[in-house]
Residue, then its C-alpha position, 0 to 999 in steps of 0.5 A: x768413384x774410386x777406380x782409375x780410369x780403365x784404359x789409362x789403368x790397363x795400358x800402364x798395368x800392361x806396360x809394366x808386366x811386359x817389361x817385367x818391371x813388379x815395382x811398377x805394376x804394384x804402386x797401384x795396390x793398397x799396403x793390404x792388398x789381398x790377391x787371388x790366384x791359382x798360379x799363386x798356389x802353384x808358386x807359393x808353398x801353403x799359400x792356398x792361392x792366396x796372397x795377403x799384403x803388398x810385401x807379399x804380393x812383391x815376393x810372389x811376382x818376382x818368383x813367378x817372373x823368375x820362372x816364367x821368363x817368357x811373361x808377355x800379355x796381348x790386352x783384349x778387354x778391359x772392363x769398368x764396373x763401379x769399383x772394378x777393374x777387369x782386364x783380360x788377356x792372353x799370356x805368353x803360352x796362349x792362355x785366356x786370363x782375366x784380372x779382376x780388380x777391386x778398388x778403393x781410394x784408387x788402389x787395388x784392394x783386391x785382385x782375382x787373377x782368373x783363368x780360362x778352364x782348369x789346365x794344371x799349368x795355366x800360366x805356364x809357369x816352370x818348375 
């Protein structure tokens, strides 16, 4: 099997995004990483959501931080699959997340940030 163990996983994932501390939440991504995210497409100008590449990713959260200085996420569930991860929260403006992790070699390959409904504004996030 080539994903971390999950609660291990999701306290550190946690941990890290609540102490706003992006180095530490992408040392679990692969270089290609590719993520997915409505919020992306709301930060990232052309991005269409997407975000290819581990440079990329860092650019993305740290503005997506600047503009939500608030950022907290209360952990609800984590889930195991054979080689996913998938962690489900809540974030600072009550919002229903869950963050759907693909691995390989232990690091996330591909991520799907997920949200609950269709809200304009799912994370938040200042304009």
């Amino acid at each position: 099997m080539s994903t971390p163990d999950p609660d291990e996983f999701s306290r550190n994932w946690l941990d890290a995004w609540n102490a706003h501390d992006v180095e530490a939440v992408l040392e679990h991504f692969a270089e290609d990483v590719v993520f997915t995210s409505p919020v992306a497409a709301r930060v990232l100008d052309h991005s269409d959501g997407v975000v290819r590449g581990k440079h990329a990713l860092r650019a993305y959260w740290t503005r997506a931080l600047e503009r939500v200085p608030d950022l907290h996420f209360e952990l609800l569930g984590v889930y195991a699959g054979v080689e996913a991860i998938v962690i489900n929260y809540r974030n600072q403006v009550g919002g229903l997340v869950s963050e759907v992790l693909i691995f390989e070699n232990n690091l996330v390959r591909q991520g799907h940030g997920t949200y609950l409904g269709s809200g304009a504004n799912p994370a938040g996030i200042a304009d």
